[in-house]
C-alpha positions in Angstrom: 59.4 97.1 91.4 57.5 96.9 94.6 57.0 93.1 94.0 60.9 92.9 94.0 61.4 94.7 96.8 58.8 93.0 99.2 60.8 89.8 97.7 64.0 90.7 98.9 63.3 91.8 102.4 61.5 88.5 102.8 64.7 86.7 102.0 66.3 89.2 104.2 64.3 88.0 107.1 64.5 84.4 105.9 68.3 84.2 105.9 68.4 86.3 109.6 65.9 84.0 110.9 67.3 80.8 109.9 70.4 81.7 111.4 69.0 82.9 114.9 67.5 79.2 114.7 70.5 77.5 113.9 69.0 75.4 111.0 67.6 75.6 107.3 64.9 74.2 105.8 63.7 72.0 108.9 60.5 72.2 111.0 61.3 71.1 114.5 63.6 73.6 116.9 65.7 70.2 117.5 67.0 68.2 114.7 69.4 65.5 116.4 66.0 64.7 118.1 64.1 63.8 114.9 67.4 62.2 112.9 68.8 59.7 116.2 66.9 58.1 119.1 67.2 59.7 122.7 68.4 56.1 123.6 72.2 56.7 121.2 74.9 57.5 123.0 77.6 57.3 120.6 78.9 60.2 119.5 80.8 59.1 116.8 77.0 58.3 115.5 76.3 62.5 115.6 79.8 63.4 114.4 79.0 61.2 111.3 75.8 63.0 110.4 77.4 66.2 111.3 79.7 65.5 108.6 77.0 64.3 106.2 75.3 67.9 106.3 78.3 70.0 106.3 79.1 67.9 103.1 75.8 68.8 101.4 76.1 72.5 102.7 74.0 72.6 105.7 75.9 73.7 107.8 73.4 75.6 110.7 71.4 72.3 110.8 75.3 70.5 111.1 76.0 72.4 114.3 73.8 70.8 116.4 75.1 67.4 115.4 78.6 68.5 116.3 77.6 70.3 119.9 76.2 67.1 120.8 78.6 64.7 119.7 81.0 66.9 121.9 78.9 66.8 125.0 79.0 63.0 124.9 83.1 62.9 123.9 83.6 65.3 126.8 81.2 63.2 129.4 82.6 60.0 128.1 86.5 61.2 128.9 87.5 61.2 125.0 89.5 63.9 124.8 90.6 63.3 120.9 87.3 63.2 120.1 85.9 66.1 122.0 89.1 68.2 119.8 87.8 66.5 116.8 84.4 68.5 117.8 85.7 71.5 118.9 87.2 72.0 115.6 84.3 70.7 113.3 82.0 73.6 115.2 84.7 76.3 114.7 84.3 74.9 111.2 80.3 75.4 110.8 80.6 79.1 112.5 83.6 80.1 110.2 81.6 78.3 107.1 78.5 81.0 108.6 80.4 84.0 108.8 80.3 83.9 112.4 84.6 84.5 112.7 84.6 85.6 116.4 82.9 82.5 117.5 85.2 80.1 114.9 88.4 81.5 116.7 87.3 80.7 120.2 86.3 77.2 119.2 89.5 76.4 117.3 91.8 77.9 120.0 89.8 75.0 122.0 90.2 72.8 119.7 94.3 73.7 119.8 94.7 73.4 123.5 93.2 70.3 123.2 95.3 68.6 121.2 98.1 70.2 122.6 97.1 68.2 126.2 97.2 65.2 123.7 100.0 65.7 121.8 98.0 65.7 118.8 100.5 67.3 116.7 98.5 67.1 113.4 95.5 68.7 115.4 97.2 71.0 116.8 98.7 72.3 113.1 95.1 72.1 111.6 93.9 74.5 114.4 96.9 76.7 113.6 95.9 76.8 110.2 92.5 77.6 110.7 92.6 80.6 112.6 95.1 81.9 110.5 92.5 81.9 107.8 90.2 83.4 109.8 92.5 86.3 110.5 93.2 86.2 106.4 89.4 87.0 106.0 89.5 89.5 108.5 92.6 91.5 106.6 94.8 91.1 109.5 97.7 89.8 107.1 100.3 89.8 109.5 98.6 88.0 112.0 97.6 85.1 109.4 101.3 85.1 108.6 102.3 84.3 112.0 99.7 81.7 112.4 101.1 79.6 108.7 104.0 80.0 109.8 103.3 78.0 113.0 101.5 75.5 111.1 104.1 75.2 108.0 107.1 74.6 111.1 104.6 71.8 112.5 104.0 70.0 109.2 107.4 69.9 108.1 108.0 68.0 111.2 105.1 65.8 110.6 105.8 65.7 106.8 102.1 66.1 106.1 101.9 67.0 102.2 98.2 67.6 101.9 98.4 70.3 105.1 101.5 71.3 103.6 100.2 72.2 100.3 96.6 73.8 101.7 99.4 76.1 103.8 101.6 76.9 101.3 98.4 77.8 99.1 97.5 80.0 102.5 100.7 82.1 101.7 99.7 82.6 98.0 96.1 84.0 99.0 98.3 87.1 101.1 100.5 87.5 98.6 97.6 87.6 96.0 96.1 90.1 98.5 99.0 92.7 98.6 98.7 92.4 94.5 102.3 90.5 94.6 101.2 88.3 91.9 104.2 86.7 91.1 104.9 85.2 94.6 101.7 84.6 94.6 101.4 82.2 91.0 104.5 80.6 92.5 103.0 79.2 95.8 100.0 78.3 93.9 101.0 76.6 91.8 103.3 74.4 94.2 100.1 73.5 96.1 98.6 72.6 93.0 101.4 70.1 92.2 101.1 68.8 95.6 97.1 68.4 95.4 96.9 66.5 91.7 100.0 64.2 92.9 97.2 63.2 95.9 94.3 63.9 93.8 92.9 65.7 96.2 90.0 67.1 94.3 88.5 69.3 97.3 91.8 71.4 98.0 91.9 71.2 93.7 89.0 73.1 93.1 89.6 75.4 96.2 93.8 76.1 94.5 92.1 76.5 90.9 90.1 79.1 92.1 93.1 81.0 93.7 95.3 80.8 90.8 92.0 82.2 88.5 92.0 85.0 91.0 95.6 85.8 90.4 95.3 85.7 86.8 91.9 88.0 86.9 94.4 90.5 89.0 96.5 90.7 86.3 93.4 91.1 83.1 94.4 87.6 81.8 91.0 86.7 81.4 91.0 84.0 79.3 93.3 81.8 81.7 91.7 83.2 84.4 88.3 81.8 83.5 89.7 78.4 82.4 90.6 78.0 85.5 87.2 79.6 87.0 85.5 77.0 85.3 88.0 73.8 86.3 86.9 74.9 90.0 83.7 74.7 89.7 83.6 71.7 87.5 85.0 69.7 90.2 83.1 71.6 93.0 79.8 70.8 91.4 80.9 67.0 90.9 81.4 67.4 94.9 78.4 68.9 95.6 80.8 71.5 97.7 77.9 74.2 97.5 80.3 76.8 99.5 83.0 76.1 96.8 80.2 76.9 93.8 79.8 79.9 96.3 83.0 81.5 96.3 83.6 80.2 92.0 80.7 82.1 91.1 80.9 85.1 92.8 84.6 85.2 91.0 82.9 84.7 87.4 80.6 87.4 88.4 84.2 89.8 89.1 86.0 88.5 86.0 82.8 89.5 83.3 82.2 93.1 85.3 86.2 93.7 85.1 85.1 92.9 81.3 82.0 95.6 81.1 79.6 92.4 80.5 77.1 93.4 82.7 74.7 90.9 82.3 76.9 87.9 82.9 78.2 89.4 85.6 74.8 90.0 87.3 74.1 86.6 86.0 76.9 84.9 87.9 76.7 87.3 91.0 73.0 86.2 91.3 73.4 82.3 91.4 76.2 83.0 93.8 73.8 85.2 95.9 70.8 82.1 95.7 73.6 79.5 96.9 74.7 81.5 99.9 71.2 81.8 101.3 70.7 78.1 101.1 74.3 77.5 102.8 73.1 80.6 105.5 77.1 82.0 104.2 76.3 85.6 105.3 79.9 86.6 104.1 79.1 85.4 100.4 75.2 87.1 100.6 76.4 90.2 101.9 79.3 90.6 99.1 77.1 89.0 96.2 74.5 91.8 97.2 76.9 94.8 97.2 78.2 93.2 93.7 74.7 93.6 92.5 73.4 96.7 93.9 76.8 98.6 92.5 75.3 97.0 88.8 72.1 98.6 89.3 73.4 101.8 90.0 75.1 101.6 86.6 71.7 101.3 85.1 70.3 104.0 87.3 68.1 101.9 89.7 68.6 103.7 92.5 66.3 102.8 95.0 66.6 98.8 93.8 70.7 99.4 94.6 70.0 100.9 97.8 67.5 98.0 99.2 70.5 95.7 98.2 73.3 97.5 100.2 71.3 98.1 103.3 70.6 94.3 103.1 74.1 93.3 103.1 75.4 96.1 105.2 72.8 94.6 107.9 74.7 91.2 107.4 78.3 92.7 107.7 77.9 94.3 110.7 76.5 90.3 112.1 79.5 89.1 110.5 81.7 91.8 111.8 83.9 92.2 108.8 85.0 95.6 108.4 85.8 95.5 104.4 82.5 94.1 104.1 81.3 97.3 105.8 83.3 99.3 104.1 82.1 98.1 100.8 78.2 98.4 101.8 78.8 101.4 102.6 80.8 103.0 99.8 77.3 101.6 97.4 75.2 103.6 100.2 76.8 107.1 99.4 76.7 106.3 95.7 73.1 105.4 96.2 71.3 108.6 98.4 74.2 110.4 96.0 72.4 109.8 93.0 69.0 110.0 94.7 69.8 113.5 95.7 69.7 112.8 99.7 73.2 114.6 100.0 73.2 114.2 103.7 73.0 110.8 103.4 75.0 110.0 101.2 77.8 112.3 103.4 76.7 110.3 106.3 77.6 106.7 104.6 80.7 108.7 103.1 82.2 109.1 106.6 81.5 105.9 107.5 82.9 104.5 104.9 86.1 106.4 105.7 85.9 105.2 109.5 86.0 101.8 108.0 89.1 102.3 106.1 90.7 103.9 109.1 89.7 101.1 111.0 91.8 98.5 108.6 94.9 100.4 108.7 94.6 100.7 112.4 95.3 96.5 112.6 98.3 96.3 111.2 99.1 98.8 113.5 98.4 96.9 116.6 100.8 94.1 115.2 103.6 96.1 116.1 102.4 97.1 119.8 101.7 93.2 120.5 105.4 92.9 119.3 106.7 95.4 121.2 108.1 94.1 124.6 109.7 91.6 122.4 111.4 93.8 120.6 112.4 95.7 123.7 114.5 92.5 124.9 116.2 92.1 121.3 117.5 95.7 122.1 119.1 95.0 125.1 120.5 91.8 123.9 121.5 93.3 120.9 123.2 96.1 123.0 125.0 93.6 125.0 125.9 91.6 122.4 127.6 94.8 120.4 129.3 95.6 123.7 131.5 92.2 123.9 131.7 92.1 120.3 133.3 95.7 120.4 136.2 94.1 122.9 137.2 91.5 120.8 137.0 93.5 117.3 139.3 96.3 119.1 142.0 93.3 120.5 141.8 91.9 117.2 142.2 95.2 115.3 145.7 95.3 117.5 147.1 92.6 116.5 146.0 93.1 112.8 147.8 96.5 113.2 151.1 94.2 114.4 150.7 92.2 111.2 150.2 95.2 108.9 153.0 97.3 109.8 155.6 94.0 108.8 153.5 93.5 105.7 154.3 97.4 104.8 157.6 96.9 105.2 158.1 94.3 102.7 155.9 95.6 100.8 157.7 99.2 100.7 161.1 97.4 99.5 159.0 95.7 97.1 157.7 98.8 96.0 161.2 100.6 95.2 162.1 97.4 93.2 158.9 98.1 90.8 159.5 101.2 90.4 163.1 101.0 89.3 161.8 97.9 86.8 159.0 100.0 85.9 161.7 102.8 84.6 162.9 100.1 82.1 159.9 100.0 80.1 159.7 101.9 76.9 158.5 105.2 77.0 155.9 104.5 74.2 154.2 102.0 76.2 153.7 103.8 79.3 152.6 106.6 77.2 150.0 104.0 76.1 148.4 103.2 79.6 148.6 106.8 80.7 146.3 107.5 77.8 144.2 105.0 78.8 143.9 105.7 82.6 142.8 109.3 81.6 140.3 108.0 79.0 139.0 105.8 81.9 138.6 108.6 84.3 136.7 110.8 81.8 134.7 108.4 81.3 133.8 107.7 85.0 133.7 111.6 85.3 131.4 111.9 82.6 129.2 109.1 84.2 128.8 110.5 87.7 128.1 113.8 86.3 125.3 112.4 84.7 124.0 110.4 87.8 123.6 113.6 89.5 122.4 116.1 86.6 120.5 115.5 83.9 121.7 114.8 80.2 120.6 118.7 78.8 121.5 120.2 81.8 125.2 118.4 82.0 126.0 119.5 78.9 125.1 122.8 79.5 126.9 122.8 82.4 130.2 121.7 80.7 129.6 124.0 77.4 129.0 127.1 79.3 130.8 126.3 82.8 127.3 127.6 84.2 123.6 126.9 83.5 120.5 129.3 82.5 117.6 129.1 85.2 114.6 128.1 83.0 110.7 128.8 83.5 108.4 125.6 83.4 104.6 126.4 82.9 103.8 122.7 84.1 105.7 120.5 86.6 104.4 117.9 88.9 106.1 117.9 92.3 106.5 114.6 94.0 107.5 114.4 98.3 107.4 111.5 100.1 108.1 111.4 104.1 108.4 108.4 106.7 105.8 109.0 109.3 107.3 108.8 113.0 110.6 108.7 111.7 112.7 110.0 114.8 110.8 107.6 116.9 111.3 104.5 114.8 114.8 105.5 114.2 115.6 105.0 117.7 114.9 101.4 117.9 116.8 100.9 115.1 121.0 100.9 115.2 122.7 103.4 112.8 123.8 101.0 110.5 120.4 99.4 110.2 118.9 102.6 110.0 120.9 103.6 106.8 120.7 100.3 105.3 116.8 100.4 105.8 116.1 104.1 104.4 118.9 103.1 101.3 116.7 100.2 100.5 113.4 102.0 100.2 115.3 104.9 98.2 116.8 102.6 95.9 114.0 101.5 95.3 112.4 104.8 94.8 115.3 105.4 92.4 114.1 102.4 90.0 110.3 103.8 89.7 111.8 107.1 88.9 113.8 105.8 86.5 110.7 103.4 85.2 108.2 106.2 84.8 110.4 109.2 83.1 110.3 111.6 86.2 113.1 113.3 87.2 115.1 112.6 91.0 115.5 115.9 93.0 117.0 115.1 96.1 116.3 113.3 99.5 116.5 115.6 102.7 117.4 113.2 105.4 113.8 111.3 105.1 112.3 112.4 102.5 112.4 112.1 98.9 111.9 114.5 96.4 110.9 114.1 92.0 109.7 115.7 89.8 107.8 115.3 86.5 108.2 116.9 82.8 111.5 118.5 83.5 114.2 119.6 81.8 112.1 118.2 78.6 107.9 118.2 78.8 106.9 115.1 78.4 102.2 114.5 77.2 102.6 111.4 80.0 104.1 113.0 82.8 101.0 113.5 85.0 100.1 110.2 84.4 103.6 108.9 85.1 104.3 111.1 88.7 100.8 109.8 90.1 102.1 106.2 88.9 105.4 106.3 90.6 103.8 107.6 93.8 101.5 104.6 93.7 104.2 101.9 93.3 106.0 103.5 95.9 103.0 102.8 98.2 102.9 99.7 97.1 106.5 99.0 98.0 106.9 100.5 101.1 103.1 98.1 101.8 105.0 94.9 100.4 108.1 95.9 102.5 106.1 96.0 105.6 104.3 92.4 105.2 107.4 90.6 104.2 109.3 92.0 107.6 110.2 88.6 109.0 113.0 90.1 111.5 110.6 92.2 113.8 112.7 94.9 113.3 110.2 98.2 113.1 109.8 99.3 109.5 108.7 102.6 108.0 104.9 104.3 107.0 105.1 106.8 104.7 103.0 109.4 103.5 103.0 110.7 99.8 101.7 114.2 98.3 102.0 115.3 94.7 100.9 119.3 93.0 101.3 120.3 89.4 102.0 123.9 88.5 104.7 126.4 87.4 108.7 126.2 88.6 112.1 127.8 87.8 114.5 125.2 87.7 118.6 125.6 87.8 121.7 124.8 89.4 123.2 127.5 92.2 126.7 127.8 93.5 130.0 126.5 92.1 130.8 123.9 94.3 129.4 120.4 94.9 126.3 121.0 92.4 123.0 120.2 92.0 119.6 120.5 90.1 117.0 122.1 92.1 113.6 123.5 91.9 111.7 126.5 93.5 108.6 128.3 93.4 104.9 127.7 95.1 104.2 124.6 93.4 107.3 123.2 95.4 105.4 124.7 98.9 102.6 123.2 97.7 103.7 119.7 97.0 105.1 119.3 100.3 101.8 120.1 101.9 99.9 118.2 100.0 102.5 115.4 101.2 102.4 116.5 105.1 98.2 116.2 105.3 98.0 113.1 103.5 98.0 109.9 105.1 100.6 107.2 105.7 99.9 104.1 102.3 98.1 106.6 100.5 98.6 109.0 97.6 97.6 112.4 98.2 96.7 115.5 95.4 96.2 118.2 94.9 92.8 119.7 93.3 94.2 121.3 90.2 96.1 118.1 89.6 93.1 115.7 90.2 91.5 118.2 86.9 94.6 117.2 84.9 94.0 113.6 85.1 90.8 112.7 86.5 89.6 111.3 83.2 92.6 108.9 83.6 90.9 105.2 83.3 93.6 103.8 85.5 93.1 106.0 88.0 90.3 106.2 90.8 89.6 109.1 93.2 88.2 109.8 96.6 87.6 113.2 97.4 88.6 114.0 100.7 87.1 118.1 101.2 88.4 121.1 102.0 92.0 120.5 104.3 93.2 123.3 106.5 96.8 124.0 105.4 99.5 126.0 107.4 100.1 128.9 105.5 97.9 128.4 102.4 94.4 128.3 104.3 91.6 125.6 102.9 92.9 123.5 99.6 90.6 120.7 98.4 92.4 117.3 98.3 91.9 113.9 96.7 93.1 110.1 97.4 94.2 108.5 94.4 94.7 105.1 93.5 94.9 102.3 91.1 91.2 101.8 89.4 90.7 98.3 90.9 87.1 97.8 92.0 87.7 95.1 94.8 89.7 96.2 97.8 89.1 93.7 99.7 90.3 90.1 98.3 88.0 87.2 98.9 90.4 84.9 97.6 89.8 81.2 98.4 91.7 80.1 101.4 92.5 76.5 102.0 90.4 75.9 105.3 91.4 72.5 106.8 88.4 71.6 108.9 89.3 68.1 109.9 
């Protein structure tokens, strides 16, 4: 064990130091020095050997190669070639991990080639930091980016850029679990990439599209197409390519409780990362393995692995990567016993989480002066618009009234006719017409009670209030609503809360629970009423989940700039009386504590998350679909300290490192 241990930390040091140098595996502090005479002043000669290295995966020792190539493109006045640079070292820092430094290089790089008119430069740039913001999480932000690049290349009708940016689109999608959108732009990259026999951007879509399957626990296709990637990465010799393949291979055999093939993949991913200096890839591929050997109970072994790469994510400065690290940490001093550790990491760990909600957040007050001018615009434009609709209503008015007219003498001409037809007939169609409307009675009766408790209703003319032992209560509520209502006019504002409601409607109806009502914002369900169902715990936490998910998926695919809703979702379990009061205009309702409940459970959660109650977490909590963060004791008005839980889909990997086309040429 201790031999292990002094092992690791020496490779620890190894990779840190290597990178502080800026070079692997070579003696002297200055490798152009060694590789080209003093006397070259060409630098196409160092942009060549740059090239070389980054090919076989050194990319520290290829930095140098590229810095000086640009200091002799910049003193010899070539401006295309000092871009070319620029973008080749955002290339070798984003290949590192080093993301900050990438994005100021290729927004370099950009202006450039803008000065240039390099139109193709310019869209590779776009591209790239695009991707960098992909790895970061900041989904909206990449989205804005491909965007600019896919308007550029359509222009340019560049199909290989094309493809690697429509591949681009499928990594988000794959991200935000849309995994149909996400096969579909795949898959049109990889049409695009065999038809040029690309094999590079092959191996990097093949990898993608094995990702998506994996997502969806088709793990046969998914490693068929695992293996295709690295195949052709390995006939490359794309060493950060075999990176990124087998640290997938390692997810696809833990997903499948094959722990040693996973810890056999996530190793060889771990030893090519450290010989590319890929801090991203060593930091994950350690987390990976110290979470196997907590399985096994190797506590101490685990916890040297996640300080390691929590060390490296916080170099890196990727907040899921954090996040991750420290999740293992509390796990770790957890099972050590060390319980003020392990709370420490815990709250980190939640600070990291906050942290990645807060960026999307930030989108929207970036946007926001924009937004402001589309108001007044918009409120300007409604103004004239209301002018010509009101002379145009007059004169419609004009037309209507001498359209009535000949219509009313029409009118008294059927009816007379109509007094011709045998009495039998008419008889006929009036039998009809009440059969019709029965029928659409009996249907929107049933759209607003349910089936026992509408034929109750019409048996009795009234309905029993009934005791249920064992209801779960489901209340969702759009976070800032008044405010983001205001920005929004009335009709967009209905349109917008219909959509998400509809949609509600469809989960409902999908997982068996039972609509209440909706109170201006909120919605309200609930599950095993009027008839108990074994699955409806299961099925309410389910439905609040998707919900999440849709109101998540709404919020990424917002293309307008319009604002859009966060909503926060709370769910209880416990006793009710359920019936219908009144006479007039009725409706199915609930009451009872487990009702007060639910809605505070739903008011001190969190906006994209599902909260729970305690007593409901004991219910299902040996759900395998389900995974649960424990969130302590919550102070809540008017029921004091309730303990409360996160819930969510049982997923291991929240953060996607799905393969990202990265166009570094």
């Amino acid at each position: 064990m201790k031999r292990f241990q002094i092992l690791s930390t020496l490779l620890f040091f190894l990779v840190l130091g290597t990178q502080k140098l800026g070079f692997f595996g070579q003696v002297s502090a200055d490798p152009v020095k060694n590789t080209i005479p003093k006397t070259s002043q060409n630098g196409d000669d160092f942009y060549q050997k740059g090239e070389a290295l980054q090919n076989a995966g050194n990319y520290a020792e290829a930095l140098h190669f590229f810095e000086n190539s640009l200091d002799i493109y910049k003193e010899k006045g070539n401006t295309k070639g000092a871009g070319d640079a620029l973008n080749k070292i955002g290339t070798m820092y984003y290949y590192q991990g080093k993301y900050l430094e990438a994005m100021n290089y290729f927004n370099r790089c950009a202006e450039v080639y803008q000065k240039i008119n390099n139109i193709k430069g310019v869209s590779s740039a776009m591209n790239n930091i695009g991707a960098i913001h992909y790895y970061l999480g900041n989904h909206l932000k990449a989205l804005e980016y491909y965007k600019k690049a896919v308007g550029i290349q359509e222009k340019l009708g560049d199909q290989k850029i094309i493809a690697a940016t429509t591949q681009n689109i499928g990594g988000i999608y794959l991200n935000i679990k849309d995994f149909g959108n996400a096969m579909k732009y795949y898959k049109k990259a990889n049409a695009i990439y065999q038809k040029l026999n690309d094999q590079k951007s092959l191996a990097q879509n093949l990898n993608g599209i094995g990702e998506v399957y994996m997502k969806q626990h088709d793990f046969k296709n998914a490693r068929e197409n695992f293996i295709k990637s690295l195949q052709i990465a390995e006939a490359l010799n794309d060493k950060q390519k075999i990176t990124e393949v087998l640290f997938n291979l390692g997810e696809l055999f833990r997903m499948q409780n094959d722990v040693e093939q996973a810890r056999n993949y996530y190793n060889q991913s771990l030893k090519t990362a450290v010989k590319i200096n890929n801090l991203q890839y060593t930091s994950v591929s350690q987390i990976a393995l110290g979470n196997i050997l907590l399985q096994k109970g190797k506590a101490e072994e685990a916890r040297i692995k996640c300080e390691t790469a929590l060390s490296m994510a916080e170099k890196l400065g990727a907040v899921s990567v954090k996040k991750d690290a420290c999740d293992c940490l509390y796990k770790t001093y957890k099972l050590l016993g060390n319980n003020k550790k392990a709370l420490d990491y815990y709250e980190k760990n939640q600070a990291f989480k906050d942290s990645l909600q807060s960026e999307q957040t930030s989108n929207k007050i970036l946007g926001m002066e924009f937004q402001q001018k589309q108001l007044l615009d918009s409120l300007s434009f409604v103004k004239k618009e209301h002018l010509i609709q009101t002379r145009h209503k007059e004169e419609v008015e004009k037309k209507e009234r001498q359209k009535n007219y000949i219509m009313l003498t029409l009118f008294f001409i059927l009816i007379i006719a109509a007094g011709l037809w045998n009495r039998l007939a008419f008889m006929k169609k009036s039998r009809e017409a009440i059969r019709v409307e029965k029928d659409n009675s009996e249907r929107l009766l049933l759209n607003i009670l349910p089936q026992e408790i509408a034929d109750e209703l019409k048996e009795k003319g009234y309905v029993d209030a009934r005791n249920f032992s064992m209801v779960s209560i489901l209340f969702t509520d759009f976070k800032s609503f008044t405010e983001t209502s205001e920005k929004l006019s009335p009709q967009e504002l209905v349109e917008e809360i219909n959509i998400c409601f509809k949609a509600f409607d469809s989960i409902s109806e999908k997982y068996k629970i039972e609509k209440i009502k909706t109170i201006g914002d909120s919605y309200m369900a609930a599950g095993g009423i009027p008839q108990p169902h074994k699955d409806s715990l299961r099925n309410i936490v389910c439905a609040g989940i998707e919900m999440q998910e849709f109101m998540l998926k709404r919020k990424l695919e917002n293309s307008t700039g319009k604002p859009v809703f966060e909503m926060r979702l709370g769910i209880h379990v416990g006793p009710i009386v359920a019936g219908i009061v009144g006479v007039k205009k009725f409706q199915y309702d609930v009451w009872g504590d487990t009702v007060n409940t639910a809605s505070r459970m739903e008011s001190n959660g969190m906006t994209g998350k599902v909260n729970i109650s305690e007593y409901l977490y004991e219910q299902i909590k040996d759900e395998k679909d389900f995974s649960f963060h424990y969130r302590g004791n919550i102070q809540v008005k008017g029921k004091g300290e309730i303990k409360m839980y996160f819930v969510e889909r049982n997923q291991e990997t929240s953060a996607s490192y799905a393969a990202v086309a990265f166009i570094g040429q």
